[in-house]
C-alpha positions in Angstrom: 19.6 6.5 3.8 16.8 5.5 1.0 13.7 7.3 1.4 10.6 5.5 2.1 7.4 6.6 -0.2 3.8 5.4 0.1 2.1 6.0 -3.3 -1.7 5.7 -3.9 -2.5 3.2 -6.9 -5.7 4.5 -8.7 -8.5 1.9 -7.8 -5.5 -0.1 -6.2 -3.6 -0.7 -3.3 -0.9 1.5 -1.6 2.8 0.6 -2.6 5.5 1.3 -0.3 8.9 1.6 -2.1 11.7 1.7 0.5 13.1 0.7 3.6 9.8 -0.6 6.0 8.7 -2.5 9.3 5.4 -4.0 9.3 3.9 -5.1 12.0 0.7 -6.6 13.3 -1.3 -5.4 15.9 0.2 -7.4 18.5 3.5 -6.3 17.7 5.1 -8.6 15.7 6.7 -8.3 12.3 5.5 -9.7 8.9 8.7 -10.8 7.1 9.0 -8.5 4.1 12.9 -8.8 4.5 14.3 -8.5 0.8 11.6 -6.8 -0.9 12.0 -3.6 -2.3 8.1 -2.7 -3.1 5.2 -3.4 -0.7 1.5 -3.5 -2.6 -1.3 -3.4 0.4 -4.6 -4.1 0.2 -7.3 -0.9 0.4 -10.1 -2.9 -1.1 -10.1 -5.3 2.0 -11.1 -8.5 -0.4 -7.3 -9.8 -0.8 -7.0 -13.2 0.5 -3.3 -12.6 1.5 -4.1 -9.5 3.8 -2.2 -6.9 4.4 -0.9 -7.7 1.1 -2.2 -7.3 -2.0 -3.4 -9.8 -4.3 -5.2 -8.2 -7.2 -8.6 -9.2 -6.4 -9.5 -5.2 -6.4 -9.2 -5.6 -10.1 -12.2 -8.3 -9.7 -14.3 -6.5 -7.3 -14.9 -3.5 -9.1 -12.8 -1.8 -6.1 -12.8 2.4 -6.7 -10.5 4.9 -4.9 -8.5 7.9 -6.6 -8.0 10.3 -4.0 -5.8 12.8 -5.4 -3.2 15.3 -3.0 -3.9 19.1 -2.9 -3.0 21.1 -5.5 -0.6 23.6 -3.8 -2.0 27.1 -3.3 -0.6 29.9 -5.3 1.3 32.3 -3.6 
């Protein structure tokens, strides 16, 4: 089975490459059937919601959390 991985975009959305559901918060399921890379929205100005549309690029939109370096042993 394909893994599924969420990446964080620098200043940009998340990107989910792999096998996904999304649903709403009533349940039911956006169609995303076919699509092999998933860009959502973290600046919340998108007009296509959950999706992302590029307008992060417009609004000046920062975010480059980085993961934890690993401790040394």
């Amino acid at each position: 089975m394909t893994e599924t991985r969420i990446r964080t975009r620098e200043n940009g959305p998340l990107l989910i490459t792999g096998p996904v559901t999304l649903v709403d918060h009533l349940g039911q399921k956006f169609d995303v059937a076919g699509t092999e890379n998933i860009a959502l929205c973290r600046c919340g100005s998108s007009k296509k919601r959950p999706f992302c549309d590029g307008t992060h690029k417009l609004t000046g939109f920062q975010a480059a959390e980085l993961a934890a370096s690993p401790s040394p042993q």
